[in-house]
MIVEXDO-265553 format. One record per residue (C-alpha): x, z, y; residue in three letters. Coordinates in steps of 0.25 Angstrom, whole numbers, plus 5000, padded with zeros to 4 digits. Example, Ala and Ser with C-alpha at 12.3 -4.5 7.8 and 13.67 -1.06 7.14 Angstrom:
REM MIVEXDO-265553
504950314982ALA/505550294996SER/
REM end
This chain:
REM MIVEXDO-265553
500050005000UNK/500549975013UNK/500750065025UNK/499650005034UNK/498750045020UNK/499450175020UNK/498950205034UNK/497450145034UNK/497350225020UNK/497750365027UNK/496950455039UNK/497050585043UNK/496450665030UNK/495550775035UNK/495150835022UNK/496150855012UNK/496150874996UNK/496951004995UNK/497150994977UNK/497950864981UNK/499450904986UNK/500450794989UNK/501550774978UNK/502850824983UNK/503350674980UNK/502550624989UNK/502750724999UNK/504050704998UNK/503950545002UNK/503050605015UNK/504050695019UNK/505150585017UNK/504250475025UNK/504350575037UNK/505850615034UNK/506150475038UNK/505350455049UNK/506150405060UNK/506450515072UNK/506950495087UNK/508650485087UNK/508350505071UNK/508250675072UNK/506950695064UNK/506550805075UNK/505550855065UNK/505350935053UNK/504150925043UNK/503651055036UNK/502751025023UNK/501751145020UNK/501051145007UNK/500751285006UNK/499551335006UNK/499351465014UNK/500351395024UNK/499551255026UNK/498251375027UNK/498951445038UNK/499051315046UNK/497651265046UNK/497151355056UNK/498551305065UNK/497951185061UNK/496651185068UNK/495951225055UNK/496151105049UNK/496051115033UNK/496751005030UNK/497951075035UNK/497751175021UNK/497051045012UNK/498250955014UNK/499350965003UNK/500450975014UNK/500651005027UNK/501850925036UNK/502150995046UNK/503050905057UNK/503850985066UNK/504950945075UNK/506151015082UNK/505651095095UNK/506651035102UNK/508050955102UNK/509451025101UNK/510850985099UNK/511051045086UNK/509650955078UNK/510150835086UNK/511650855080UNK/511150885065UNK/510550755062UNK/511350685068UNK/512750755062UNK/511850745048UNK/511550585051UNK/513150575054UNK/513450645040UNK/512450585031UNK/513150465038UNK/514550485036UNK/514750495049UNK/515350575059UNK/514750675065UNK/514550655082UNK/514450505079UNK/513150505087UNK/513650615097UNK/513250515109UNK/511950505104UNK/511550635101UNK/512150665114UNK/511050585120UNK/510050645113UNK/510450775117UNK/510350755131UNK/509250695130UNK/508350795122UNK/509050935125UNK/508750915139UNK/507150915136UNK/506251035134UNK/505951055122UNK/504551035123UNK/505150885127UNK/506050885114UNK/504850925105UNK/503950825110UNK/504950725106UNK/505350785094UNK/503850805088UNK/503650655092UNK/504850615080UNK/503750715071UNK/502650615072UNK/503450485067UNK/503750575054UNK/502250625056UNK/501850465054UNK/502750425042UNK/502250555035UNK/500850505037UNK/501150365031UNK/501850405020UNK/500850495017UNK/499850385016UNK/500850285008UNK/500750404997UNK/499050404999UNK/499150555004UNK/498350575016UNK/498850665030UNK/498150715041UNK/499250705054UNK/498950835064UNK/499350885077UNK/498050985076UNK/498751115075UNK/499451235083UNK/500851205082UNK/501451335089UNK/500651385077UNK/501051325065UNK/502551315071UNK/502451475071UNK/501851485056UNK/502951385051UNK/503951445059UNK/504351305066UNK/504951355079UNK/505851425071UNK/506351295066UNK/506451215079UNK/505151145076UNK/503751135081UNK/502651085074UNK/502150955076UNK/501350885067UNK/500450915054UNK/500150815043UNK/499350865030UNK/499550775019UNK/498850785006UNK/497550704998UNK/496250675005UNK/495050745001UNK/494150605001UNK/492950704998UNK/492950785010UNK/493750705022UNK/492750655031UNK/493950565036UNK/494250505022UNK/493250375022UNK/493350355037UNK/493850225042UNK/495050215049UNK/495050175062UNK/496050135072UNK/496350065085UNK/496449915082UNK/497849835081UNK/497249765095UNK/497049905103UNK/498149975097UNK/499349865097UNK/499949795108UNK/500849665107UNK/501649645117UNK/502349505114UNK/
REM end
């Protein structure tokens, strides 16, 4: 099946079947899709945190605005990216793509350098804006890879994220909360959403060619 099929076959699931959980081979190829997902400058600015217990995916329903489907889901992705830019996350990746390379270390000194000036003189309400902007790219791949494997997703900004960063202990990470993507098996039963059509803007109103 092909991507375009992929993505007309998926919509945001609003009831899940709970008995259903997501292999963890397939999981793994979710997670994998999103670990590869291009980032600003290449730092993957973001982390994701999977939740498949319980009494934890419980607790965040209420964080969630109620929403069951936060509990119902088989897993919960948790996308959260670095509160701001320092020297030290800038230096790591790229003294790890130099070794992994075989490179030498300070090779992309003048670009970093850039990067440094650029960034550490925002606010890091400015750095986190950008930094939750790489978040949503990952965000998107997860949801297309979801639907290549047949397992539905609900994407979700709906929740208090000073909240769950405190019950998931993010801040003392370096990371805020972002975004939340259950993933699991519609419940074709009880999703009012399930046999609704899809409707989009048409190619005409929604692309522009400029030749």
């Amino acid at each position: 099946m092909s991507l375009i099929e992929d993505l007309t076959w998926r919509y945001a699931t609003k009831k899940y079947d709970a008995t259903k959980k997501v292999s963890a081979e397939d999981l793994a190829k979710i997670l994998e899709a999103t670990r590869l997902a291009p980032t600003s400058s290449g730092l993957q600015q973001y982390r994701i945190f999977v939740v498949s217990n319980q009494e934890l995916k419980d607790k965040i329903v209420p964080i969630a605005a109620g929403q069951q489907i936060v509990a119902d889901a088989s897993h919960l992705l948790v996308f959260a990216a670095w509160d701001r830019y320092t020297a030290e996350r800038i230096d790591h990746i790229y003294d790890k793509t130099t070794d992994e390379r075989g490179l030498e270390r300070g090779r992309f000194g003048s670009y970093t350098d850039r990067l440094k000036l650029l960034y550490l003189e925002q606010t890091a309400e400015e750095n986190f804006v950008h930094t939750a902007k790489q978040a949503y790219i990952g965000f998107g791949l997860a949801i297309a890879q979801a639907a290549e494997l047949k397992i539905d997703s609900t994407p979700m900004e709906g929740f208090n994220n000073e909240e769950l960063d405190e019950l998931l202990q993010l801040g003392e990470q370096g990371l805020k909360s972002v975004l939340l993507l259950p993933i699991g098996y519609r419940d074709e039963t009880n999703d009012w959403l399930v046999h609704m059509k899809k409707v989009r803007n048409s190619t005409e109103e929604f692309v522009t060619f400029l030749s």
